[in-house]
TORKOL-4160 file (C-alpha; in steps of 0.2 Angstrom, whole numbers, padded with zeros to 4 digits, m for minus):
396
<pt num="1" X="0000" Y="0000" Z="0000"/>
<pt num="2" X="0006" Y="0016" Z="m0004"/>
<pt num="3" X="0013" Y="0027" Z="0010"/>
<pt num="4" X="0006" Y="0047" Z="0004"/>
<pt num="5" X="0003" Y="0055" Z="0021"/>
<pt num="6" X="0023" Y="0048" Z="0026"/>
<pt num="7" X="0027" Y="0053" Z="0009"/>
<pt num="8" X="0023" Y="0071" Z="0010"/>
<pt num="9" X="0030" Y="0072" Z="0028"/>
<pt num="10" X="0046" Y="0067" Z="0022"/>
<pt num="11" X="0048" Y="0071" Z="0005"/>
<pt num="12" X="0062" Y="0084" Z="0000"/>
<pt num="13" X="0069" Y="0081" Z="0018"/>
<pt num="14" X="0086" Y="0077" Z="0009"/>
<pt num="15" X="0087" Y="0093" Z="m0001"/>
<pt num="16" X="0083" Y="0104" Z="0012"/>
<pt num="17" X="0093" Y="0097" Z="0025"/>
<pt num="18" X="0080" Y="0090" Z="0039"/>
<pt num="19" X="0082" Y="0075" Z="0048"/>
<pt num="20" X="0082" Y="0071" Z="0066"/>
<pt num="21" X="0089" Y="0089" Z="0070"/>
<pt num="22" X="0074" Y="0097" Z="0063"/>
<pt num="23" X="0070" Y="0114" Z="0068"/>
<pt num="24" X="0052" Y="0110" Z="0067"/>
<pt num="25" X="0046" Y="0127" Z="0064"/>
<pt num="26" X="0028" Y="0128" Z="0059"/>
<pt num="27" X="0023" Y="0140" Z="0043"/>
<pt num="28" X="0008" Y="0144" Z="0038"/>
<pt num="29" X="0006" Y="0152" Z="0022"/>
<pt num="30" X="m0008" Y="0161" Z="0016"/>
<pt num="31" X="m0009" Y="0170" Z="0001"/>
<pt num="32" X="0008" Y="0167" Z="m0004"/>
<pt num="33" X="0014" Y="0174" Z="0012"/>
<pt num="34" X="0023" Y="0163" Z="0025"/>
<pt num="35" X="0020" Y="0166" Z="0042"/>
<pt num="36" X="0029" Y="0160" Z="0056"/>
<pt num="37" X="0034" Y="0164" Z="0074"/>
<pt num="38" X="0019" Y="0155" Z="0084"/>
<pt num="39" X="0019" Y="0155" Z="0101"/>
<pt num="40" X="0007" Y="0143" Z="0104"/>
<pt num="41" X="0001" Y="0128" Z="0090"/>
<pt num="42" X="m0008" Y="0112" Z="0090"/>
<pt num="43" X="m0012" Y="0104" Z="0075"/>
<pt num="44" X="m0023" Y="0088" Z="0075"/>
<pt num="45" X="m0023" Y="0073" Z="0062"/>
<pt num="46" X="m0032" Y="0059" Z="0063"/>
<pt num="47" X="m0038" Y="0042" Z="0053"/>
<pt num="48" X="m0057" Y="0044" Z="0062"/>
<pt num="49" X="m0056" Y="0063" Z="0063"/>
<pt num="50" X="m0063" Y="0077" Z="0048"/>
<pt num="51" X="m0056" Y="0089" Z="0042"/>
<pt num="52" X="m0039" Y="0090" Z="0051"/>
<pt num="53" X="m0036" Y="0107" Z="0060"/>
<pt num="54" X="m0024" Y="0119" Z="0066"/>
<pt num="55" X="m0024" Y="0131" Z="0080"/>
<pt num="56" X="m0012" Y="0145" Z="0079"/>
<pt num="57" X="m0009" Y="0160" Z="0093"/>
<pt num="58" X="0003" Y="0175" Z="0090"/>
<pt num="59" X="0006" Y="0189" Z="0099"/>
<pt num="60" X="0016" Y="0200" Z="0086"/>
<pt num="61" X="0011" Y="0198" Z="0069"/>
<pt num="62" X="0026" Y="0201" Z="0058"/>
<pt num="63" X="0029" Y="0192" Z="0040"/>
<pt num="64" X="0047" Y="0190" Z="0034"/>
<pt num="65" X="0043" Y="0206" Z="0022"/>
<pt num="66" X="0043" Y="0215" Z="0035"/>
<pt num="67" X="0023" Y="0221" Z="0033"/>
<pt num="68" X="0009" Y="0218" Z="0043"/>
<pt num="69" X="m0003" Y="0203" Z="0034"/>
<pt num="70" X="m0021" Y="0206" Z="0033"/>
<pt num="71" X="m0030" Y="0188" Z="0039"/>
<pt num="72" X="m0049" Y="0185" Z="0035"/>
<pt num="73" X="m0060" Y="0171" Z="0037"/>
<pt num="74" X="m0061" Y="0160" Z="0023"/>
<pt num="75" X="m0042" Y="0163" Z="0015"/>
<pt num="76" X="m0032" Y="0148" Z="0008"/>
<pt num="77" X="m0021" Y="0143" Z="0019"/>
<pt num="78" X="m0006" Y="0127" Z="0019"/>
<pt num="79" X="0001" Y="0123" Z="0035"/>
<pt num="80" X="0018" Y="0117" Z="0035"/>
<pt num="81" X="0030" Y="0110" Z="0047"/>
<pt num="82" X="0051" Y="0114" Z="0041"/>
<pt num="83" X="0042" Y="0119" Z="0023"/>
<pt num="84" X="0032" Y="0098" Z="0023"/>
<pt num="85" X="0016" Y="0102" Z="0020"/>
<pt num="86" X="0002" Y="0094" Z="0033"/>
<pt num="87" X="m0014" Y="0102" Z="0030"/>
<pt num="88" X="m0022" Y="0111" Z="0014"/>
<pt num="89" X="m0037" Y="0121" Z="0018"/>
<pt num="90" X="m0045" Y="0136" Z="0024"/>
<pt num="91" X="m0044" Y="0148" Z="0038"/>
<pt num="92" X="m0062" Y="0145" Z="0046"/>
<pt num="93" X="m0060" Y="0159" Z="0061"/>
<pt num="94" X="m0049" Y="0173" Z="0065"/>
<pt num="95" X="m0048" Y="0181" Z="0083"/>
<pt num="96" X="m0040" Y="0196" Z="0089"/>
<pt num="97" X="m0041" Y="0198" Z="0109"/>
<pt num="98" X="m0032" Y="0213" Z="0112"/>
<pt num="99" X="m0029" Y="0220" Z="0129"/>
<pt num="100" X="m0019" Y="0233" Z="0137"/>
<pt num="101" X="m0001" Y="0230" Z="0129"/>
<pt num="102" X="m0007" Y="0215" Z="0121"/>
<pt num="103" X="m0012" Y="0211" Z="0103"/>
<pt num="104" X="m0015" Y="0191" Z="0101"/>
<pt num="105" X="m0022" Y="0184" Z="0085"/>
<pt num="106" X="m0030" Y="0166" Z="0088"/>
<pt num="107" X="m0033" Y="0156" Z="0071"/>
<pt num="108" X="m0043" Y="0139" Z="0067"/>
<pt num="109" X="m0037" Y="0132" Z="0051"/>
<pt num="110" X="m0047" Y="0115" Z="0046"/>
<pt num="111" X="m0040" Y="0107" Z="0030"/>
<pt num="112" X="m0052" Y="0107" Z="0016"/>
<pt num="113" X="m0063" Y="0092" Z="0017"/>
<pt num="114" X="m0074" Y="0102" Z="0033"/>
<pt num="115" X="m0084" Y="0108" Z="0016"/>
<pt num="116" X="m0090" Y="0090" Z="0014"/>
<pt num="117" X="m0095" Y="0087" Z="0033"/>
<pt num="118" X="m0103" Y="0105" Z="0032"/>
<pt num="119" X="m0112" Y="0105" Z="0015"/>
<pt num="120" X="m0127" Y="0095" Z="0009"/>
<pt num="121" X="m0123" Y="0085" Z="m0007"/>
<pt num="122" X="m0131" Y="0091" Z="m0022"/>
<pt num="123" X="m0132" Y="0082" Z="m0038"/>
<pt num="124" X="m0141" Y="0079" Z="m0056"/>
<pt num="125" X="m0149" Y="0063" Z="m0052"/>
<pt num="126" X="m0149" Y="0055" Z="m0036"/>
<pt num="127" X="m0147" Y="0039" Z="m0042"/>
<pt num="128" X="m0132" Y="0033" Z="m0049"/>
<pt num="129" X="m0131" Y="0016" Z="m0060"/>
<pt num="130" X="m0117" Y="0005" Z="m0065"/>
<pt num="131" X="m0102" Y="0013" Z="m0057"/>
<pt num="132" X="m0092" Y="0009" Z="m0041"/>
<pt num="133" X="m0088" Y="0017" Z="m0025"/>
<pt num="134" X="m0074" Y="0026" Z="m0029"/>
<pt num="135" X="m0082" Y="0034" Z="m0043"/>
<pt num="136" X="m0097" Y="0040" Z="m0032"/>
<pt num="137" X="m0083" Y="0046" Z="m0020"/>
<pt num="138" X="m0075" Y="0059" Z="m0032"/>
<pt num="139" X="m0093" Y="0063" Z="m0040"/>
<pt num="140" X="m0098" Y="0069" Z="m0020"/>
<pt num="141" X="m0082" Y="0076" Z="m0017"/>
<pt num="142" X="m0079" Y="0087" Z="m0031"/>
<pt num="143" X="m0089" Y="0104" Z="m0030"/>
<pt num="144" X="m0077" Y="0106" Z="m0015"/>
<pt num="145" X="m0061" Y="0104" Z="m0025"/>
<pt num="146" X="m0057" Y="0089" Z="m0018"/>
<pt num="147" X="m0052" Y="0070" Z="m0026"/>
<pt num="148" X="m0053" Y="0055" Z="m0019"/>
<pt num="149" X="m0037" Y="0047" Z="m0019"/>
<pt num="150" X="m0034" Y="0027" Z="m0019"/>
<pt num="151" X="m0021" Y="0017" Z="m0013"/>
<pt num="152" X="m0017" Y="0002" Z="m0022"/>
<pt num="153" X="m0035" Y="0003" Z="m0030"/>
<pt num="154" X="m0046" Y="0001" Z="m0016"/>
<pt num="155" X="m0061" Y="0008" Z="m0017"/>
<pt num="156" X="m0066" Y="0000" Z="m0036"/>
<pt num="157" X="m0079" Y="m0010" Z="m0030"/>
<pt num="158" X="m0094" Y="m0011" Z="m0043"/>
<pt num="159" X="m0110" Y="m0003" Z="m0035"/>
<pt num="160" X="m0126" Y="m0008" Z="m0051"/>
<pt num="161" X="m0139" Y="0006" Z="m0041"/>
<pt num="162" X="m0135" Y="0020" Z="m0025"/>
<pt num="163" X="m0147" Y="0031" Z="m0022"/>
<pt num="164" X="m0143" Y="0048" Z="m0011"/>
<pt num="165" X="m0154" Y="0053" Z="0002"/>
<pt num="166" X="m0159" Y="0071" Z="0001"/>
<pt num="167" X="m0151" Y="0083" Z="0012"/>
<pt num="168" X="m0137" Y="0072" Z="0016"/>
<pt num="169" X="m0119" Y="0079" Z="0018"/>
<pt num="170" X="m0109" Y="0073" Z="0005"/>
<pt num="171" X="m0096" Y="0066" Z="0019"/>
<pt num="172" X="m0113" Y="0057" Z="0024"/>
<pt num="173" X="m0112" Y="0048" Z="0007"/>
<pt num="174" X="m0096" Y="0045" Z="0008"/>
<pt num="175" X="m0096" Y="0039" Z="0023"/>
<pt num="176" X="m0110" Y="0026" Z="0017"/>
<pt num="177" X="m0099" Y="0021" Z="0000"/>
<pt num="178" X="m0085" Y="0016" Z="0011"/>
<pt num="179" X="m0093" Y="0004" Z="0020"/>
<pt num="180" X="m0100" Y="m0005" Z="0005"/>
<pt num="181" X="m0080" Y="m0003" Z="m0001"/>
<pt num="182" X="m0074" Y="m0007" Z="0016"/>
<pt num="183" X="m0061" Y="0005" Z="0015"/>
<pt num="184" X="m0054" Y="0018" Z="0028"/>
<pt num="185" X="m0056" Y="0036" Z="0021"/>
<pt num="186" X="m0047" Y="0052" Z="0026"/>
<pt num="187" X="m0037" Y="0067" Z="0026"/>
<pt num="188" X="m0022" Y="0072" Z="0014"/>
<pt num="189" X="m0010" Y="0084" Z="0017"/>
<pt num="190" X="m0012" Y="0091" Z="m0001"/>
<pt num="191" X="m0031" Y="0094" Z="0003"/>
<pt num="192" X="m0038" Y="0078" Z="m0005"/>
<pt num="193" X="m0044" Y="0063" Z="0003"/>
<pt num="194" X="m0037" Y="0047" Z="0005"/>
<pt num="195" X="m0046" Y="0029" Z="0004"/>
<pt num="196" X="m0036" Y="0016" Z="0010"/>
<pt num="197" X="m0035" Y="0001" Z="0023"/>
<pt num="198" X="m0028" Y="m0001" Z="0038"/>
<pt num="199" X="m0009" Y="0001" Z="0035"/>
<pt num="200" X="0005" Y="m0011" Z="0036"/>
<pt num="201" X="0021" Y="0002" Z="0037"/>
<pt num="202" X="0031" Y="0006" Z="0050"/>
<pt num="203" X="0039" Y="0019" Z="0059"/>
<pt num="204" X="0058" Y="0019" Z="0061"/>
<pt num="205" X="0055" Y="0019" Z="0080"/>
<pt num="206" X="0038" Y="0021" Z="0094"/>
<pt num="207" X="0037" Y="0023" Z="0111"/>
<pt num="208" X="0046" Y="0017" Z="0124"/>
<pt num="209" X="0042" Y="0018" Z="0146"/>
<pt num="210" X="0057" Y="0028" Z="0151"/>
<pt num="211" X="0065" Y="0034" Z="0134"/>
<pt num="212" X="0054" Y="0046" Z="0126"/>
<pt num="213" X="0038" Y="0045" Z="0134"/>
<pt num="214" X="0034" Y="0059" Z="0146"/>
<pt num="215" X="0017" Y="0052" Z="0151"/>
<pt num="216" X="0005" Y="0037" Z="0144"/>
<pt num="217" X="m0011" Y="0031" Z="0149"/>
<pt num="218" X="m0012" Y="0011" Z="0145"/>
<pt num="219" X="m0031" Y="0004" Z="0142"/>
<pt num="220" X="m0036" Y="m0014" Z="0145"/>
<pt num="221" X="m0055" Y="m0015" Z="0144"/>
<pt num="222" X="m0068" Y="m0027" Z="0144"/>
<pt num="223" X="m0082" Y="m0014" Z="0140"/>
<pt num="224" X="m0094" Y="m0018" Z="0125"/>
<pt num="225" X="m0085" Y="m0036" Z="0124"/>
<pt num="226" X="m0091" Y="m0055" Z="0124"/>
<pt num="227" X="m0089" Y="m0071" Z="0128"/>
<pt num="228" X="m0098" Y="m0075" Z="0112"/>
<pt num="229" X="m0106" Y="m0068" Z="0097"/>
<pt num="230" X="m0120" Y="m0078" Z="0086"/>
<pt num="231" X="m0130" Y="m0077" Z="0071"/>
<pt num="232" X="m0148" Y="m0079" Z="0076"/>
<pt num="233" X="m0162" Y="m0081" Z="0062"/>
<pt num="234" X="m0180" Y="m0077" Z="0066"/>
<pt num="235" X="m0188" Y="m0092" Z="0059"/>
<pt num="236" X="m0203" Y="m0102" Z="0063"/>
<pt num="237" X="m0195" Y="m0116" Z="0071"/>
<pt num="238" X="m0197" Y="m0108" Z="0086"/>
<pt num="239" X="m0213" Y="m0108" Z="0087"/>
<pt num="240" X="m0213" Y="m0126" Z="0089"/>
<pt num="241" X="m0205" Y="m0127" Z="0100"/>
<pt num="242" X="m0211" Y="m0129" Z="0119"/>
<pt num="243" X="m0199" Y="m0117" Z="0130"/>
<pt num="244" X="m0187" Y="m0123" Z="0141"/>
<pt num="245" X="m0179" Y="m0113" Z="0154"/>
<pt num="246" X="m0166" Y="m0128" Z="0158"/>
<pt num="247" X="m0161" Y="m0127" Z="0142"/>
<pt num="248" X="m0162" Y="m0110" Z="0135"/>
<pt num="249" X="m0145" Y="m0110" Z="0126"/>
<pt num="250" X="m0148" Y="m0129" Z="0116"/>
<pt num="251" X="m0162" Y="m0120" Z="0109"/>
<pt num="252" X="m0156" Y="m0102" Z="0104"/>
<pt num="253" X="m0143" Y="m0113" Z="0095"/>
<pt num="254" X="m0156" Y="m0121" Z="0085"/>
<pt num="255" X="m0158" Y="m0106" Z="0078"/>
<pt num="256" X="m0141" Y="m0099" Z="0074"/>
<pt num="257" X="m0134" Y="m0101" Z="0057"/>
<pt num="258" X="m0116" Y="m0102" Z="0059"/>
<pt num="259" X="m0104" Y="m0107" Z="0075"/>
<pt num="260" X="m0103" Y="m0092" Z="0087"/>
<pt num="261" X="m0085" Y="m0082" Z="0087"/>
<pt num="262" X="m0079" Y="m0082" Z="0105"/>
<pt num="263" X="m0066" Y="m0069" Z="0112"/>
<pt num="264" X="m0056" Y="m0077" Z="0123"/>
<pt num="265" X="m0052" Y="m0064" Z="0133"/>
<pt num="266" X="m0070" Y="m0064" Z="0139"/>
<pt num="267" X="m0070" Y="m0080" Z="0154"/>
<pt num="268" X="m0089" Y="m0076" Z="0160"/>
<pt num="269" X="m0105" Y="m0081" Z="0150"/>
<pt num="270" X="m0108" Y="m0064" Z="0140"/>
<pt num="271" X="m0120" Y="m0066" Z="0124"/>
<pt num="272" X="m0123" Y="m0056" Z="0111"/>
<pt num="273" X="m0135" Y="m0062" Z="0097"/>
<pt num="274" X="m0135" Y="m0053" Z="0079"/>
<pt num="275" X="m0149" Y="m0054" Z="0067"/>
<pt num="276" X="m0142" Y="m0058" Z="0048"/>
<pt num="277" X="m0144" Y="m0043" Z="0035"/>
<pt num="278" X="m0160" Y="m0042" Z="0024"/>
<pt num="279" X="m0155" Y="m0049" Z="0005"/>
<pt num="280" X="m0137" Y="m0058" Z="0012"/>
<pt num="281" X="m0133" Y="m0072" Z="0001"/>
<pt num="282" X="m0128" Y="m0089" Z="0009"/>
<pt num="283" X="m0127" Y="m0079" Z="0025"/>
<pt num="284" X="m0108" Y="m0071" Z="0019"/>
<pt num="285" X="m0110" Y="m0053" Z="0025"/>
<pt num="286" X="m0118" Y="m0060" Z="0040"/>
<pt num="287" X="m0103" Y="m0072" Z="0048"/>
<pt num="288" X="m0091" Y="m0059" Z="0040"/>
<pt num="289" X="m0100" Y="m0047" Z="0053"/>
<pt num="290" X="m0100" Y="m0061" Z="0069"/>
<pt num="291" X="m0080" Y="m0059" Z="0068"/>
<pt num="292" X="m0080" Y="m0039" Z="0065"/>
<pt num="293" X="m0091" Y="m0037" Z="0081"/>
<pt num="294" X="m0077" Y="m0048" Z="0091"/>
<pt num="295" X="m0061" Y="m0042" Z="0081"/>
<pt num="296" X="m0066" Y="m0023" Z="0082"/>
<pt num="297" X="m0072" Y="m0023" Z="0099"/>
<pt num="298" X="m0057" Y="m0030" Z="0106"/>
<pt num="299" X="m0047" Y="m0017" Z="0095"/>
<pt num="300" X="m0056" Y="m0003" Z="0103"/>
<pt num="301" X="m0054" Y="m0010" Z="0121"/>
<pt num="302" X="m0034" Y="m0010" Z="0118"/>
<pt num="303" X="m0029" Y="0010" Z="0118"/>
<pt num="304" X="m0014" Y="0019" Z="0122"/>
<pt num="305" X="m0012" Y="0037" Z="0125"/>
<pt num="306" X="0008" Y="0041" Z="0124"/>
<pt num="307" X="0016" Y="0060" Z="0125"/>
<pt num="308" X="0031" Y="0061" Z="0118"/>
<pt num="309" X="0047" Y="0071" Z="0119"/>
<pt num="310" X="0048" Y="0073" Z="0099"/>
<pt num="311" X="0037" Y="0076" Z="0084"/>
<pt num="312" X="0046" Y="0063" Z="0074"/>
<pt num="313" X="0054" Y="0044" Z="0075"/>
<pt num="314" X="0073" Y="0041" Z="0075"/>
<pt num="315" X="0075" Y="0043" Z="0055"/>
<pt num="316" X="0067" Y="0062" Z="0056"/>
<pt num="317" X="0050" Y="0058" Z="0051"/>
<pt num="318" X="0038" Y="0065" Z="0059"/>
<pt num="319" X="0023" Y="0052" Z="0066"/>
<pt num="320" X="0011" Y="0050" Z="0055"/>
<pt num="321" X="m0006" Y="0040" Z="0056"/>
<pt num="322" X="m0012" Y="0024" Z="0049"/>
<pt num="323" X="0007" Y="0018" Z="0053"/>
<pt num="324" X="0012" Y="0003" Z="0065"/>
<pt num="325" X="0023" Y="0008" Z="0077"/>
<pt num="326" X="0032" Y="m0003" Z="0094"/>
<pt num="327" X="0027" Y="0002" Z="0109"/>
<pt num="328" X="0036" Y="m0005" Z="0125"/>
<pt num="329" X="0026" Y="0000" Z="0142"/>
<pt num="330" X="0035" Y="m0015" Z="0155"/>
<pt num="331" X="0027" Y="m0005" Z="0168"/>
<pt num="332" X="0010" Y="m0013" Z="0161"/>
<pt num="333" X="0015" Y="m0027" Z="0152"/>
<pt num="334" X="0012" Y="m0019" Z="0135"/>
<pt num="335" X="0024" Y="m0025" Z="0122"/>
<pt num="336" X="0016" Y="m0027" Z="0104"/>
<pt num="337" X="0014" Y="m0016" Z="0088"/>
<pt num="338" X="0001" Y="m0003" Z="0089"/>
<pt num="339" X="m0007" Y="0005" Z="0073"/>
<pt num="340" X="m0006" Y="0027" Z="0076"/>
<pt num="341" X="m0025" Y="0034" Z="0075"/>
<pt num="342" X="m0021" Y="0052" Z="0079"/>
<pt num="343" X="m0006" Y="0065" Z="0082"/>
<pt num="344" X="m0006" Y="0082" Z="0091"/>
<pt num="345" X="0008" Y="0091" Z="0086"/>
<pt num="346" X="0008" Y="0106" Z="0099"/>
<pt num="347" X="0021" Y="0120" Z="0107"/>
<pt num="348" X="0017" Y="0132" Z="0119"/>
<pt num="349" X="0024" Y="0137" Z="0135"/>
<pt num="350" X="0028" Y="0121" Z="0141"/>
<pt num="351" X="0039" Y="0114" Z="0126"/>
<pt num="352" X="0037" Y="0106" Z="0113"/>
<pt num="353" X="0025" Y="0089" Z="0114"/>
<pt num="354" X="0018" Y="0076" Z="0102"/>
<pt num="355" X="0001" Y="0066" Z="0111"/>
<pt num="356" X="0000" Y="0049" Z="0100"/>
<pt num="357" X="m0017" Y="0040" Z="0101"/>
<pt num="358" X="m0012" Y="0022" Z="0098"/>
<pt num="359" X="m0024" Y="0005" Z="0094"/>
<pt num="360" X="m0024" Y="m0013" Z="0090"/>
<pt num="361" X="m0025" Y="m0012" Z="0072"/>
<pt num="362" X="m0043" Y="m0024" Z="0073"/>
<pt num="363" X="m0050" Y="m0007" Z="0081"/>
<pt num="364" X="m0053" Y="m0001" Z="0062"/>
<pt num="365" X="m0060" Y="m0015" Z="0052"/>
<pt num="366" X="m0074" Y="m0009" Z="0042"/>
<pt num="367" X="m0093" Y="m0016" Z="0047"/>
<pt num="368" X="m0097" Y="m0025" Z="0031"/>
<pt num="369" X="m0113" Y="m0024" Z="0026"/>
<pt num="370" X="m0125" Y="m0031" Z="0013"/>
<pt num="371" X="m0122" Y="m0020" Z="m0001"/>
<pt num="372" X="m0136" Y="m0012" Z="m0013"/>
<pt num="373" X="m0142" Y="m0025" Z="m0026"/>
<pt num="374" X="m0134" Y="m0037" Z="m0015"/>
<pt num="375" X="m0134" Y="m0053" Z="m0028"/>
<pt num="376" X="m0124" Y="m0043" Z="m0040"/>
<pt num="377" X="m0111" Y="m0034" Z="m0028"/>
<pt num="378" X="m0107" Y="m0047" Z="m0014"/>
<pt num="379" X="m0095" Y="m0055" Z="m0021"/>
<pt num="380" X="m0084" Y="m0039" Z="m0025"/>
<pt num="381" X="m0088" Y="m0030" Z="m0009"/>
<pt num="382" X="m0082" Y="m0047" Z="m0001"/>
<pt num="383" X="m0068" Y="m0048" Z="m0009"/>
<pt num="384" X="m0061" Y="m0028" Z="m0004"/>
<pt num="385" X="m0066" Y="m0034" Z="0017"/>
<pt num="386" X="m0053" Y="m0043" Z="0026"/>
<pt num="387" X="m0062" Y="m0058" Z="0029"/>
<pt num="388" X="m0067" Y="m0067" Z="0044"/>
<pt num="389" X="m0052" Y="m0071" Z="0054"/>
<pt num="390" X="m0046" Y="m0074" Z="0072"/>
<pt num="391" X="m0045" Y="m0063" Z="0086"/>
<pt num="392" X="m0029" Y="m0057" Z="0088"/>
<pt num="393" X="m0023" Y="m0053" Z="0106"/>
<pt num="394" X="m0010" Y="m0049" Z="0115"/>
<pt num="395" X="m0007" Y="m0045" Z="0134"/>
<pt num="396" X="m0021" Y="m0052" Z="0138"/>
């Protein structure tokens, strides 16, 4: 899979001299002038977060020409970190808080997908025919300026009929395409969005208790977990059946159509029964679902919250989502790969701080789902999923 978001973070680093020694000075540049000299910056990225945004504070507001820049609402605007671009987008608010001998100017920069969350979709016809997601996906996205990126060519599954629902955002669209795709969708630096899945590269380095992590917060949940998850279908048979309180489990499982998936890490009796999708063939979608609720469910009850010393790994990169990266807490008895969901890069008075929002990587498998015109699509939408598959854990 192809690596863009790295890319752009460490493209041109040769030519211009950055590495591990990085000066890390945030520039934001906005019609053509670069501004830098921020006294107070957080920028947010994320895999499950649109748009990605900045937050900038300067107290005295002085380009390198040596003039006073005139900032609005609604400019273009590129925020870059030692001249790598990290977001593409607009300014969305300017404040000016001024006080006696103080003159602070607070901006929000979101990069340029908030148009898609913000904005209804508006097309021709609001039913498509004969195309696939990705297609639908640049169609929605396009009055914004914005393409729809693939990585290795996901996203081509064939959709025969979609229909868009009036007054829907067109990220509400795309939202609904990507689960028929069972893709991951989200931010570019360059502005675009990409559709990928979960990622399989690795940072040079991660975390490590004692080395260059100033805090963490390690997670180990059991919330919204089983012991067992099952297929039930609502037919007749039961109704024929005299009940039986001694035996409640030997007839639920009478009705289930397909072994349950157990999560080992759950010891206590803990059901949780799934009714099949309408229009699911051979019952396909349906099982793929039984191993997402266990897989994805553990993934989101393994989380680790890291702040760390630096904004990048020991090559010079700076940490980037939808990468694997190690993380070593002893402390906790957490030793396994982690995939990165979110980075704050932020400076203010305290120093200079990256927060890392780390999961199992089963935290984002995609719910599949019974696609439209199901008998002509299953088998492509089946074939983009990851497929049933055992429960990965680790530390448990």
């Amino acid at each position: 899979m192809s690596d863009t978001i790295s890319e752009f973070l460490s493209s041109a680093k040769s030519a211009i001299g950055l590495g591990a020694d990085a000066t890390d000075t945030v520039s934001l540049v906005i019609g053509g002038v670069q501004i830098t000299g921020w006294e107070e910056i957080e920028v947010d990225i994320s895999i499950e977060e649109m748009p990605w945004r900045a937050l900038l504070n300067i107290t005295d507001y002085q380009p390198q020409n040596g003039t006073t820049a005139i900032i609005r609402a609604g400019q273009s605007a590129s925020l870059a970190i030692d001249g790598i671009t990290l977001i593409t987008g607009y300014i969305e608010t300017v404040e000016r808080n001024v006080a006696p001998g103080q003159h602070i100017i607070a901006l929000t920069v979101k990069s340029k997908s908030m148009d898609l969350i913000d904005c209804s979709a508006e097309f021709s016809t609001y039913q498509m025919n004969q195309t696939t997601a990705l297609k639908i996906m640049q169609k929605v996205a396009a009055f914004a300026g914005i393409d729809i990126v693939s990585a290795d060519g996901y996203g081509n599954t064939a959709v025969p009929q979609f229909s868009v629902i009036l007054t829907e955002t067109a990220y509400e669209i795309i939202e609904r395409i990507a689960r028929i795709a069972a893709v991951l969708f989200y931010d570019r630096p360059d502005g675009n969005i990409e559709v990928s899945r979960v990622g399989s590269l690795r940072m040079a380095s991660g975390f490590t208790e004692g080395v260059n992590c100033e805090f963490f917060r390690n997670v180990d949940s059991q919330a919204g977990r089983y012991s067992s998850v099952a297929g039930i279908t609502q037919a007749t048979a039961v109704l024929a059946q005299v009940p039986d309180m001694d035996n409640i489990r030997g007839q639920m499982k009478a009705l289930t159509y397909a072994p349950p998936v157990i999560d080992p890490g759950i010891t206590r009796y803990r059901p949780l029964l799934i009714l099949p999708e309408n229009n699911d063939q051979d019952m396909k979608v349906s099982i793929h679902r039984l191993h997402w609720e266990v897989n994805r469910r553990y993934g989101r009850s393994q989380r680790v919250d890291v702040t760390c010393d630096s904004w990048r790994d020991t090559s010079g990169a700076l940490w980037s989502v939808n990468r694997l990266a190690p993380v070593s807490l002893p402390s906790v008895g957490r030793q396994e790969d982690m995939l990165i969901s979110a980075v704050k890069f932020r400076k203010g008075r305290d120093g200079q701080h990256a927060d890392i929002t780390l999961m199992s990587p089963a935290a984002f498998d995609i719910q599949p789902i019974v696609p439209p015109n199901a008998n002509a699509t299953i088998a492509a939408a089946q074939s983009s999923g990851s497929g049933p598959g055992a429960i990965t854990q680790t530390g448990q």
